[in-house]
BAMAR-943993 format. One line per field, with one value per residue (C-alpha): residue in one letter; residue number from 1; x, y, z. Coordinates in pm, 1 decimal. Layout:
residuo	[a;...]
num	[NUM;...]
px	[X;...]
py	[Y;...]
pz	[Z;...]
//
This chain:
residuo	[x;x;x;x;x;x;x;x;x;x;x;x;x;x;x;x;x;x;x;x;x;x;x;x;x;x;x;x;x;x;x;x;x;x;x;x;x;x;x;x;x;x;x;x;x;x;x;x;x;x;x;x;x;x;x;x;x;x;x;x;x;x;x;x;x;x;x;x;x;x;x;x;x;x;x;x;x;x;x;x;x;x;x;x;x;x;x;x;x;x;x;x;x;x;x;x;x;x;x;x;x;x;x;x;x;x;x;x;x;x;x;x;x;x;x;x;x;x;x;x;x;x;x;x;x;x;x;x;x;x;x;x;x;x;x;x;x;x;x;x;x;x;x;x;x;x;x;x;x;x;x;x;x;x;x;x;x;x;x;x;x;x;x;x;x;x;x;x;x;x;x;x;x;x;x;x;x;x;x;x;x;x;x;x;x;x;x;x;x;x;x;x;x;x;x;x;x;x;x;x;x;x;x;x;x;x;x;x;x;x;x;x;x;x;x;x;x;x;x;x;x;x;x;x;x;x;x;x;x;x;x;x;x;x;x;x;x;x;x;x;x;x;x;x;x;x;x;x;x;x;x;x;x;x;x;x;x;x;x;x;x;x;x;x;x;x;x;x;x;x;x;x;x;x;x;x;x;x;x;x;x;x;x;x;x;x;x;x;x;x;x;x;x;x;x;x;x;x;x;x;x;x;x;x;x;x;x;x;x;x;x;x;x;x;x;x;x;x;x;x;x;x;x;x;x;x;x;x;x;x;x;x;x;x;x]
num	[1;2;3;4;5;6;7;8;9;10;11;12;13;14;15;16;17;18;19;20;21;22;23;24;25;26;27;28;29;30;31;32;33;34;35;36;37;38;39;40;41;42;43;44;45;46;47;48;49;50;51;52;53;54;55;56;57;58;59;60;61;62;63;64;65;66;67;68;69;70;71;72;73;74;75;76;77;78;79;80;81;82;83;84;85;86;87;88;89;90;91;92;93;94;95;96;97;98;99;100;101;102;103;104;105;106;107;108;109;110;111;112;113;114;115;116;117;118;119;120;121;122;123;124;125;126;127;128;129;130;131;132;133;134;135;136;137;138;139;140;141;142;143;144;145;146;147;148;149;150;151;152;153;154;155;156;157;158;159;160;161;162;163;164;165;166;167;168;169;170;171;172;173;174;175;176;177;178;179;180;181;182;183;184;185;186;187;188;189;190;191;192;193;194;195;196;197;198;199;200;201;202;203;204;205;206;207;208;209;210;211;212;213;214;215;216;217;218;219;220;221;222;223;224;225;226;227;228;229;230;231;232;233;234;235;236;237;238;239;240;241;242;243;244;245;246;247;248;249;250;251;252;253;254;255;256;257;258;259;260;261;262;263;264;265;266;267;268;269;270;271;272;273;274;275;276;277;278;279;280;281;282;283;284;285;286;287;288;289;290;291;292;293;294;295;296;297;298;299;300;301;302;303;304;305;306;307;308;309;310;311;312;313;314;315;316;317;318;319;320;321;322;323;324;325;326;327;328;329;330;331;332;333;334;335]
px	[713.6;1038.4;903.2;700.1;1031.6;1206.5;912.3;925.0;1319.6;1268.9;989.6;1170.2;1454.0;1220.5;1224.7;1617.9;1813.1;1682.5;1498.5;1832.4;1978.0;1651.1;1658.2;2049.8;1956.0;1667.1;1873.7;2175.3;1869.9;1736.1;2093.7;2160.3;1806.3;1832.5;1973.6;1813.8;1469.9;1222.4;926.8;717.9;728.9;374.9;299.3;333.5;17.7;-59.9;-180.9;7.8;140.0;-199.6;-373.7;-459.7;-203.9;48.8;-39.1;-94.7;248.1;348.4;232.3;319.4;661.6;735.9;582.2;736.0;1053.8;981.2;913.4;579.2;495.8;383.3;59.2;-39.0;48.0;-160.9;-438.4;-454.1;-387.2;-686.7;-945.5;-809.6;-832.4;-1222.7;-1324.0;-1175.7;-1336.7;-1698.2;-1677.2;-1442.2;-1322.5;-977.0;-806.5;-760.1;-1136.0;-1260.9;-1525.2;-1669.6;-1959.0;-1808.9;-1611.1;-1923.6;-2131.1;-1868.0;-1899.4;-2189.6;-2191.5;-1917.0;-2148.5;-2430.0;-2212.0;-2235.9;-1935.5;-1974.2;-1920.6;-1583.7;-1472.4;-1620.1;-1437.5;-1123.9;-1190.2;-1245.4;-946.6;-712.7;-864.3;-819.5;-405.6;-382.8;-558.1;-359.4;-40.4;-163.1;-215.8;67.3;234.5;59.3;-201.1;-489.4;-564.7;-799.4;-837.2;-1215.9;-1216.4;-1185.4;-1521.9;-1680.6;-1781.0;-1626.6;-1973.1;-2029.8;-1920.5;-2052.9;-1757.8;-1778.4;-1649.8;-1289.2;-1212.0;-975.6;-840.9;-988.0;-800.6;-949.5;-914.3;-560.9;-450.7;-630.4;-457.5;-118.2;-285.0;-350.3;22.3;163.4;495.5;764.7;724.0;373.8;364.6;685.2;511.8;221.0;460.7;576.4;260.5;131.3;450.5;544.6;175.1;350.1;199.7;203.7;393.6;646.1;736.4;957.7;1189.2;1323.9;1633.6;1784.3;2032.9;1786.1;1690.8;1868.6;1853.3;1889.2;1662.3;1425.8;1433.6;1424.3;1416.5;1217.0;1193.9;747.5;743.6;341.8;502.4;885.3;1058.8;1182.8;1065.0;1137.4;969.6;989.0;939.1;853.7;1007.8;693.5;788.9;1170.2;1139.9;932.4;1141.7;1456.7;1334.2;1188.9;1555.0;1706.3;1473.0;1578.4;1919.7;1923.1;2165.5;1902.6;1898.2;1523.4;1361.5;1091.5;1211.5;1026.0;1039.2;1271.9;1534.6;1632.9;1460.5;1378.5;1159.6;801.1;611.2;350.7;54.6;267.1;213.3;-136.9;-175.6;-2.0;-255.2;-522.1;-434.6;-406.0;-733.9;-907.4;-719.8;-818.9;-1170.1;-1265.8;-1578.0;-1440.8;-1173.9;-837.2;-586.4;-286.8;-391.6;-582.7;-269.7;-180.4;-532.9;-463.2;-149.7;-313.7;-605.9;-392.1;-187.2;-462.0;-661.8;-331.9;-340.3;-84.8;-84.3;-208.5;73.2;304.1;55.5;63.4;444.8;452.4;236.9;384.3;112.2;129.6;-164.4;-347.1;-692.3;-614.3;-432.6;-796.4;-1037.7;-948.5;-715.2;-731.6;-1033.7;-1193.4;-1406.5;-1687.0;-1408.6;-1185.9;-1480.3;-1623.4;-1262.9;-1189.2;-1592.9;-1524.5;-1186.1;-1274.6;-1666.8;-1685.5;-1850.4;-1629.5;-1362.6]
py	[2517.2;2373.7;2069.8;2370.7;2571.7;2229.4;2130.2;2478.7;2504.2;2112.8;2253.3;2543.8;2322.9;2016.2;2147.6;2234.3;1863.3;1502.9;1284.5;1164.1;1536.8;1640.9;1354.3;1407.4;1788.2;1682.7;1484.0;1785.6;2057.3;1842.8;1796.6;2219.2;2293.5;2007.7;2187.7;2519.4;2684.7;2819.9;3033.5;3231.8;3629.8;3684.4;3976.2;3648.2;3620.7;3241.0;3230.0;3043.5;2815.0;2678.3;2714.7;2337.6;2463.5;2478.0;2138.6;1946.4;2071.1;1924.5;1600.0;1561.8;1637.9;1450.9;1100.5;1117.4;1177.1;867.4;672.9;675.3;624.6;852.1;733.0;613.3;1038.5;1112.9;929.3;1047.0;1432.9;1435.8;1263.3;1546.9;1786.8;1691.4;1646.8;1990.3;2180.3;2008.5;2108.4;2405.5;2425.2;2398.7;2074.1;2082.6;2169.2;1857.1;1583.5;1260.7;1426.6;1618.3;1277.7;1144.7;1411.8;1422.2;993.2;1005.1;1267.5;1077.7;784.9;970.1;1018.3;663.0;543.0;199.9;57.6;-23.0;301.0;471.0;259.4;362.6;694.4;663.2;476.9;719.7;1021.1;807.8;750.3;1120.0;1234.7;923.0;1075.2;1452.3;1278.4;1116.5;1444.0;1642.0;1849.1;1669.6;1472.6;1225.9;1103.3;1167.6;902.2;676.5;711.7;663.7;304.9;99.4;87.6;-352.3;-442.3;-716.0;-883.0;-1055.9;-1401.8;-1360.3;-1250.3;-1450.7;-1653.2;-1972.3;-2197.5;-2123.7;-1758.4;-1756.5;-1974.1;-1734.7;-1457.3;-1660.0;-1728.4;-1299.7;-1226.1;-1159.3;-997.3;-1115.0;-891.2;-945.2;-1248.5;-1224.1;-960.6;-1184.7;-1519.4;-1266.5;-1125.1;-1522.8;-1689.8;-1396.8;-1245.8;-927.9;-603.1;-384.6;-130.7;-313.6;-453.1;-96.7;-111.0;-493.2;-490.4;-812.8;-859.1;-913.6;-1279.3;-1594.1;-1800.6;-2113.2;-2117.0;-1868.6;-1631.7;-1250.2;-1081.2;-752.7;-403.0;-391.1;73.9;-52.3;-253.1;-137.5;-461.7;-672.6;-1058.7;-1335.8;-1420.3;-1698.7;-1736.1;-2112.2;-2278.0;-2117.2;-1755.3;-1829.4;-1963.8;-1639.3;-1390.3;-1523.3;-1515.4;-1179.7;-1093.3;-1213.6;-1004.5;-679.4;-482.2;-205.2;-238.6;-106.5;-279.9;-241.8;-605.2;-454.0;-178.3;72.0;0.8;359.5;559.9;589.0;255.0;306.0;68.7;87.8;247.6;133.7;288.5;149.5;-191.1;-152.8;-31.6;-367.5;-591.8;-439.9;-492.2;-820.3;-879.6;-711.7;-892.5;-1257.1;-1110.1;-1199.5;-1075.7;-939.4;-672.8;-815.8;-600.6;-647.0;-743.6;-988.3;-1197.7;-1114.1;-1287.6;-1545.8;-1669.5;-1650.0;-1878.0;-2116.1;-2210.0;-2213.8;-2472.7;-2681.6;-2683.7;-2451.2;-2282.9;-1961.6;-1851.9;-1990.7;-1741.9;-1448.5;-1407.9;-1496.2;-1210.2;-987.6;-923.6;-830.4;-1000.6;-1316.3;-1175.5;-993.5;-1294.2;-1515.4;-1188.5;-1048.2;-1306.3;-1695.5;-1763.9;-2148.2;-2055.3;-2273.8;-2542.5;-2540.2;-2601.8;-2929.7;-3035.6;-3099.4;-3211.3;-3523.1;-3569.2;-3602.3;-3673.7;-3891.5;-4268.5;-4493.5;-4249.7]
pz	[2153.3;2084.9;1870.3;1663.4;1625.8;1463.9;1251.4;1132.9;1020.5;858.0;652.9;504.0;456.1;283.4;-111.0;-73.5;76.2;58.4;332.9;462.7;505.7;632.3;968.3;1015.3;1018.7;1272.7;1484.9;1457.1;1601.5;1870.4;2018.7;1965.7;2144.1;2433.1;2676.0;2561.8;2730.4;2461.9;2571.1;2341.7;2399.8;2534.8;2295.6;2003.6;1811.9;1764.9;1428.0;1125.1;1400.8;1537.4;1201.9;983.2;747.4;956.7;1119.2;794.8;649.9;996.9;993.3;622.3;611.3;961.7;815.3;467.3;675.4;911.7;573.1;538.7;113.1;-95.9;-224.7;200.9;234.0;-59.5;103.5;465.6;330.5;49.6;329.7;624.7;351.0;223.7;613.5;717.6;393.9;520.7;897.0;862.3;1208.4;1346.7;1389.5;1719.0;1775.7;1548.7;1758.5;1657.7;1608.8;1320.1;1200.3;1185.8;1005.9;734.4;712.2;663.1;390.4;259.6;216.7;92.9;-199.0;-350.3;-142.9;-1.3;323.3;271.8;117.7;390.3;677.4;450.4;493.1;839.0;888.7;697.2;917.3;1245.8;1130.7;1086.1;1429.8;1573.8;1479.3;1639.9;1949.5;1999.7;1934.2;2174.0;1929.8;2034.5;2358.3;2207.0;1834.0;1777.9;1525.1;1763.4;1918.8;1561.8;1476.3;1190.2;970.0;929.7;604.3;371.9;255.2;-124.9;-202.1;-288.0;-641.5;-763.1;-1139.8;-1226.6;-1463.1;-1753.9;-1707.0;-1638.8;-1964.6;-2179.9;-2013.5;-2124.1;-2497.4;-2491.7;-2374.2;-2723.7;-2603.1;-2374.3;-2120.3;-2088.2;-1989.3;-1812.0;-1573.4;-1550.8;-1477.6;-1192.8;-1026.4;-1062.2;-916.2;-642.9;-543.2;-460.9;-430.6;-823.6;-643.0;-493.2;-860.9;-995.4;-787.4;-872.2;-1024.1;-1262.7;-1019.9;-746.4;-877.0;-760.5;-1068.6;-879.4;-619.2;-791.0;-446.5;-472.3;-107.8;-197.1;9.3;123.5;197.9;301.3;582.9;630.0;611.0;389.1;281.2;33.7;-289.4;-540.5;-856.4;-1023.2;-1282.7;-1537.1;-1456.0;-1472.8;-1801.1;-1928.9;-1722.2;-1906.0;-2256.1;-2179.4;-2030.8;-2355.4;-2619.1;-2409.5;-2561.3;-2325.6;-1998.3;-1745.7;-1432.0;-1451.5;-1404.1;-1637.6;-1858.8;-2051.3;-2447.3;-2500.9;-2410.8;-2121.7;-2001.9;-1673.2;-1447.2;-1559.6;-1257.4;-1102.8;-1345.9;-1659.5;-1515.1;-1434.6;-1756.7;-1907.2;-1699.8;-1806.0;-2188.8;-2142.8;-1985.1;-2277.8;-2529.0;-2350.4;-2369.1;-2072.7;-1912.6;-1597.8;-1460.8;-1467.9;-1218.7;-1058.3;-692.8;-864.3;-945.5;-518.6;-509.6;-707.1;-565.0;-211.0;-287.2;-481.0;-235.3;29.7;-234.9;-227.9;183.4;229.0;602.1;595.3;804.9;586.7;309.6;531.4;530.8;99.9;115.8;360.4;566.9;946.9;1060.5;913.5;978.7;701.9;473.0;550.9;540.2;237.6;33.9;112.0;267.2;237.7;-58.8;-166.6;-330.2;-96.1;172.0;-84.3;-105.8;318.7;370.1;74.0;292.6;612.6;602.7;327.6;346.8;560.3;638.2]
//
């Protein structure tokens, strides 16, 4: 009851102070109520405080306030919010055999596999977090298998297809932000908030904030994305500590669709028959360095990723070269 009377002042104070007013305002309550006994007068209809509105505004505002980003929010809200429109039934009354009804029709839809075990996996983070907070007793996610998914072979750059991306970068910055995502293999969203300032010039490191993960970690760039970065540096006359700047007034960091946008221009200018993205450059960098023998520890922290199943499943696996390359080392004649 108490938690419920907290979440309720934080949410009517939410539009009016920031996220570091709202948790010192948190913290300020909890101390005021610890010593205090709440009970709920009998005659109290329990209505907008059991009801999914009431819980989603809940669980919203607590995890943007605990730092959760905006698009991860974005995600787990609009799958909650398509599952509870196809069962219509209380939160706290959901099953797995309801998760599972509305999987299914989610797959029925044309999703594949892997969007579906996406799905899955944003409802089970959501019904995770009730749990822990007492809504639910069990997450019935959890009790819903992870469909088996057919992985593809990595999609990654080949030579070729990277120097006529450089050949199609007509402008500074475009090649500058492609040096970058080449050099760095650091996630398009992460990229906004860089600031000039945030580059060593001599050893090329730039220690970068990761919201996906919480922490911070150090990037590089090589002496190729330097060299761009600088002459890209030196066309710009605005004073914006933006690493890249919009083109106008009032020059602020190009967000995260901008850039996309900028890739994707420069894959249809090189012509090349494929989609050319930003994670592809993540992909890129990853499989480079794991051609070239690198550790794929050493790749998981470059990329910032909390565990390596992830760096070799989905990012720096021994493709088919890399698998020719170690069999002609070690298994060739007279070795």
């Amino acid at each position: 009851m108490k938690e419920k009377i907290i979440n309720e002042i934080l949410m009517q104070m939410e539009p009016h102070v920031n996220t570091d007013v709202l948790r010192i305002l948190e913290t300020v309550i909890i101390k005021a109520l610890y010593y205090v006994e709440v009970q709920k007068k009998e005659t109290e209809l329990s209505t907008e405080m059991d009801d999914n509105l009431y819980l989603m505004q809940a669980y919203e505002m607590n995890v943007r306030k605990d730092g959760l980003s905006e698009k991860t929010i974005r995600a787990y809200m609009g799958a909650m919010k398509n599952m509870l429109c196809v069962t219509d039934k209380n939160i706290r009354h959901i099953t797995a055999v309801d998760i599972k009804y509305y999987l299914d029709l989610y797959a029925g839809k044309g999703n594949n596999t892997r969007t579906v075990n996406n799905e899955r996996r944003f409802l089970s983070a959501v019904f995770t977090w009730f749990r822990k907070h007492g809504v639910i007793n069990a997450n019935p996610v959890e009790a819903v298998p992870v469909k088996k998914e057919r992985k593809p072979p990595i999609d990654y750059l080949k030579g070729m297809e990277v120097e006529r991306l450089r050949v199609a970068c007509k402008k500074p910055r475009e090649r500058a932000l492609m040096e970058f995502l080449l050099s760095t293999g650091v996630r398009i969203g992460e990229v906004p908030q860089i600031r000039r300032q945030d580059i060593d010039w001599n050893t090329g490191e730039i220690l970068i904030y990761a919201h996906k993960t919480s922490d911070y970690r150090t990037v590089f760039i090589n002496d190729v994305a330097r060299v761009h970065i600088e002459k890209y540096l030196n066309t710009r006359t605005d004073t914006s500590e933006a690493l890249f700047a919009g083109v106008r007034a009032p020059y602020n960091a190009v967000h995260e669709d901008g850039l996309r946008l900028i890739i994707k221009q420069i894959g249809e200018k090189a012509g090349l028959k494929r989609r050319v993205y930003p994670h592809l450059f993540r992909k890129t960098m990853a499989t480079t360095l794991r051609l070239k023998d690198c550790a794929i520890e050493d790749i998981q922290q470059m990329l910032g990723h909390k565990d390596p199943s992830t760096t070799l499943g989905f990012y720096a696996a021994g493709n088919k070269e890399h698998l020719r390359q170690v069999h002609n080392r070690y298994m060739s004649v007279g070795a």
